[in-house]
DRENPA-3360 file (N, C-alpha, C; in nm, 2 decimals, always signed):
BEGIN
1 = XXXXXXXX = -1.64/-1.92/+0.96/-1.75/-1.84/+0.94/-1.76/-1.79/+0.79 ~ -1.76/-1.90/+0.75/-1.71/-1.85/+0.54/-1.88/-1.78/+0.50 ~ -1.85/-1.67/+0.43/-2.00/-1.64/+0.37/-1.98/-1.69/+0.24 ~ -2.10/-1.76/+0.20/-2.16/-1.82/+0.10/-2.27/-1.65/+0.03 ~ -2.20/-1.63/-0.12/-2.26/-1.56/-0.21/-2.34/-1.61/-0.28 ~ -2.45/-1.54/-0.26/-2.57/-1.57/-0.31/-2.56/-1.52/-0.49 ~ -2.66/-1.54/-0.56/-2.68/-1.54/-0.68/-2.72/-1.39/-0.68 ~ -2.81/-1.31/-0.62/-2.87/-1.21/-0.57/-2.74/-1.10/-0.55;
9 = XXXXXXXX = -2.69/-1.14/-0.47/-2.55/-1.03/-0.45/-2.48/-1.05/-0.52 ~ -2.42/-1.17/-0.60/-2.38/-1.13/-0.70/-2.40/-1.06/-0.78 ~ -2.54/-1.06/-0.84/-2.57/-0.99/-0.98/-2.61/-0.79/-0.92 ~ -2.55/-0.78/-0.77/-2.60/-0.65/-0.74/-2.45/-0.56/-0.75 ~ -2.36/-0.73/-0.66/-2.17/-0.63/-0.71/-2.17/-0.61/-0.83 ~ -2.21/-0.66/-0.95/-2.18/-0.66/-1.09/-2.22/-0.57/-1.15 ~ -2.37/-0.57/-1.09/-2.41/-0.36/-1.13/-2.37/-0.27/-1.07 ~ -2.34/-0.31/-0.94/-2.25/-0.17/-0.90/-2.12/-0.13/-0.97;
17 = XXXXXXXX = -2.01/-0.27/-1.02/-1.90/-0.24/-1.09/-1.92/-0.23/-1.25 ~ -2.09/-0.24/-1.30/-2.12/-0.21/-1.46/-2.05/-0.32/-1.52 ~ -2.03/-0.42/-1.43/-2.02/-0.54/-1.53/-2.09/-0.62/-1.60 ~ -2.12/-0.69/-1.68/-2.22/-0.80/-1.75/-2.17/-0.89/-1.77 ~ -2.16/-0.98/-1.67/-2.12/-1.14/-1.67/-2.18/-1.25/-1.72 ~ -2.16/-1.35/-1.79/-2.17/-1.47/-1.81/-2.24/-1.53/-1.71 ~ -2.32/-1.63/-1.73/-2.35/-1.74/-1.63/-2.26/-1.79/-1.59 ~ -2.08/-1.85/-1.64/-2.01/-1.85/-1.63/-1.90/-1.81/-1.55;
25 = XXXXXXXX = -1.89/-1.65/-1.61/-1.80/-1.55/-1.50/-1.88/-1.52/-1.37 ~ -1.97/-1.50/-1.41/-2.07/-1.52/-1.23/-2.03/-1.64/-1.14 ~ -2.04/-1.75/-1.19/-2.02/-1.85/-1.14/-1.87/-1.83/-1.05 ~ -1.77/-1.82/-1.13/-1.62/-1.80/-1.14/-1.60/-1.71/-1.03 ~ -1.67/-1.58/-1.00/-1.65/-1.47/-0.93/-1.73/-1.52/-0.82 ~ -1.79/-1.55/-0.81/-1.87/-1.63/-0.67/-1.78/-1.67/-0.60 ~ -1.70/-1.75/-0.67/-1.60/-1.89/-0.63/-1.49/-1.80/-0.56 ~ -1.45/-1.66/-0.66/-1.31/-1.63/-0.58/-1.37/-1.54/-0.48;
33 = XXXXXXXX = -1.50/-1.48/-0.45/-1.54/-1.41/-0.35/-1.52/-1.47/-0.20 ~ -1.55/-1.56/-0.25/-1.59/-1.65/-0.15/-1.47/-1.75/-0.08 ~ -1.35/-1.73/-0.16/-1.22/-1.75/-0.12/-1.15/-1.64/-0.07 ~ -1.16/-1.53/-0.07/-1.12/-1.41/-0.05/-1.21/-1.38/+0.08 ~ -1.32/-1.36/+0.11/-1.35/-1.38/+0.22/-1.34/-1.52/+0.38 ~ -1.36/-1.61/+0.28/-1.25/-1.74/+0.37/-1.12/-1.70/+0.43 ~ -1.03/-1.61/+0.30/-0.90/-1.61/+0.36/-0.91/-1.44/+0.47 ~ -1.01/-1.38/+0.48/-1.04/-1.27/+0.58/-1.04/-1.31/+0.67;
41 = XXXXXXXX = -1.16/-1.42/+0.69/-1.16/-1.50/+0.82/-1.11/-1.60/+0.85 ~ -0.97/-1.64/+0.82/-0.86/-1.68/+0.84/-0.77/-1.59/+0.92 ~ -0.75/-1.47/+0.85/-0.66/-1.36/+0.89/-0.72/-1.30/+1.03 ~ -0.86/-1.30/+1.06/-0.92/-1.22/+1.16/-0.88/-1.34/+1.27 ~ -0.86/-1.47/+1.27/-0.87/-1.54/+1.34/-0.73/-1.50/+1.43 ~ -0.59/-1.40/+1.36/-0.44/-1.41/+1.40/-0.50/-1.30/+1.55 ~ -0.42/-1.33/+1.67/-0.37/-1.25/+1.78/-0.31/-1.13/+1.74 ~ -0.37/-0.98/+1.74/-0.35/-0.88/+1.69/-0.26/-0.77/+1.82;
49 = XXXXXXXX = -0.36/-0.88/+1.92/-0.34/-0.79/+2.06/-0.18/-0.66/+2.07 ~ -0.18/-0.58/+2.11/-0.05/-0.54/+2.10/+0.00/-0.48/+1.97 ~ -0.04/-0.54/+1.86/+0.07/-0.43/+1.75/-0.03/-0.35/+1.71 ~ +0.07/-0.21/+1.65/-0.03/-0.10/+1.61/-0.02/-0.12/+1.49 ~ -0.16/-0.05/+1.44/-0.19/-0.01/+1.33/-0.12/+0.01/+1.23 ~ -0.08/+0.00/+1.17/+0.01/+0.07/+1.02/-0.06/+0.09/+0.86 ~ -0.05/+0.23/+0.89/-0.06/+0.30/+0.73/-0.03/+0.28/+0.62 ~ +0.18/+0.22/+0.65/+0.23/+0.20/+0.56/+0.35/+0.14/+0.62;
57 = XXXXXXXX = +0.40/-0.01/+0.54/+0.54/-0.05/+0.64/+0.67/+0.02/+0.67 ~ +0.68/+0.10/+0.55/+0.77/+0.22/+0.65/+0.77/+0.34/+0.66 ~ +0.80/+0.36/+0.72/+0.77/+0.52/+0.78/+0.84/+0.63/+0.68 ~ +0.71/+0.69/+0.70/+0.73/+0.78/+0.59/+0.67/+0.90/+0.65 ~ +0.81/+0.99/+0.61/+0.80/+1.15/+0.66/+0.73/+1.25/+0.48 ~ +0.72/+1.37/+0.54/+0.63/+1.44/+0.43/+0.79/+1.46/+0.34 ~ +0.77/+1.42/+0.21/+0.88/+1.44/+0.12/+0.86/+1.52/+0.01 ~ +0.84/+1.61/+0.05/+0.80/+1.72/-0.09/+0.94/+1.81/-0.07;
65 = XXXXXXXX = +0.95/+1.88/-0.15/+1.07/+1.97/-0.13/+0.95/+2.09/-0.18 ~ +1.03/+2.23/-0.18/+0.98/+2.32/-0.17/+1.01/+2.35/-0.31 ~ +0.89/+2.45/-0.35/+0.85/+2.45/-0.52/+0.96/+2.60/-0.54 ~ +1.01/+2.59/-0.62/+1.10/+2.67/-0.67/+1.14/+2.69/-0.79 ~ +1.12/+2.77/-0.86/+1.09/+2.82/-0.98/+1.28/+2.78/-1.00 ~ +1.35/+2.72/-1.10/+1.47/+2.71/-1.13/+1.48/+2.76/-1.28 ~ +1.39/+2.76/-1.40/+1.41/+2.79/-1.50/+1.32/+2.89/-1.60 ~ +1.30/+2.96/-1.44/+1.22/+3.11/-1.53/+1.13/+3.15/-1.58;
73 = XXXXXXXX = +1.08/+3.24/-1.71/+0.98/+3.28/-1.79/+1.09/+3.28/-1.87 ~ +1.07/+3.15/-1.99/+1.15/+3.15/-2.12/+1.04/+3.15/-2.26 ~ +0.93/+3.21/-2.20/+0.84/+3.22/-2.27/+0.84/+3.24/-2.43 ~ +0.93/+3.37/-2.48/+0.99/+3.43/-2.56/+1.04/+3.32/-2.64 ~ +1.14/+3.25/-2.61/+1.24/+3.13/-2.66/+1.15/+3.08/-2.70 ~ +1.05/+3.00/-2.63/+0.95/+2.91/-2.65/+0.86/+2.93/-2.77 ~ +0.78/+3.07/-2.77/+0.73/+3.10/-2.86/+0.76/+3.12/-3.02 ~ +0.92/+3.14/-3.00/+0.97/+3.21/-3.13/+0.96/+3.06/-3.22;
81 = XXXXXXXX = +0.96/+2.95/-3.16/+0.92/+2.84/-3.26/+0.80/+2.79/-3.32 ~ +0.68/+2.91/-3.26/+0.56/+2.87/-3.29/+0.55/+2.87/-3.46 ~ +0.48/+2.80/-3.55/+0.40/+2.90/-3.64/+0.38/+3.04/-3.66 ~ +0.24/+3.00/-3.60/+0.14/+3.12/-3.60/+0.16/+3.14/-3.41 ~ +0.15/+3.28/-3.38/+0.10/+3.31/-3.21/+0.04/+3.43/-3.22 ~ -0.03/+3.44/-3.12/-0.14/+3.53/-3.08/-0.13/+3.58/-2.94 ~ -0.08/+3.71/-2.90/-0.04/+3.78/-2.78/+0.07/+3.72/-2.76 ~ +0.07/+3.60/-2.65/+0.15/+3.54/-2.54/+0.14/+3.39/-2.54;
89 = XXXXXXXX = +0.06/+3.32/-2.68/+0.02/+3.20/-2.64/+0.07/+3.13/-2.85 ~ +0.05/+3.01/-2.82/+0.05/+2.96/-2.97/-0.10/+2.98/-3.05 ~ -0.11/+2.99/-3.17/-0.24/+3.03/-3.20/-0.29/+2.90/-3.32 ~ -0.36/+2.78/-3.26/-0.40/+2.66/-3.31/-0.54/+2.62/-3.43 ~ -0.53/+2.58/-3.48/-0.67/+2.57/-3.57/-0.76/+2.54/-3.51 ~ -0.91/+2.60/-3.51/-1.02/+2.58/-3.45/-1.03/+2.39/-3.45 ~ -1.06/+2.34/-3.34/-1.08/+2.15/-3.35/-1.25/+2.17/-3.33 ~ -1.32/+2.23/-3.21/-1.43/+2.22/-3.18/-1.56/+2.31/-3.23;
97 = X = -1.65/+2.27/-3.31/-1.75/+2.39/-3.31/-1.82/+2.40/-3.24;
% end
């Protein structure tokens, strides 16, 4: 059940992804769409019956660790190599008018 891309939907993917193709790369992209959807309906054809769904092939627990401040307010340190500073911060040359 291979779908055949039209000239029409192609030139509508290509504005959706702000492309400007070639008569060429149109052509080209037709060709692999339409191989990419062949090999969909290849794949839909496999016996699915029975296995579940997966997210991701291995299982994966939440791995964050907990946020924890290890190195302080070394703010002081930090600043004393400024230049120029202003209150609590480095103080930079205007870039924007």
């Amino acid at each position: 059940m291979s779908q055949v891309i039209s000239d029409e939907l192609m030139e509508y993917i290509a504005n959706l992804a702000k492309l400007e193709l070639s008569e060429k790369e149109k052509e080209q992209a037709k060709k692999d769409m339409e191989r990419m959807l062949s090999y969909i309906d290849k794949l839909n054809e496999l016996d699915t019956e029975g296995i579940e769904p997966l997210s991701h092939i291995f299982s994966v627990n939440n791995v964050f660790r907990e946020d924890v401040v290890t190195n302080g307010d070394d703010s002081e340190n930090i600043l004393s190599n400024a230049p120029e500073r202003k209150d609590e911060a480095f103080k930079v040359p205007k870039t924007v008018e």
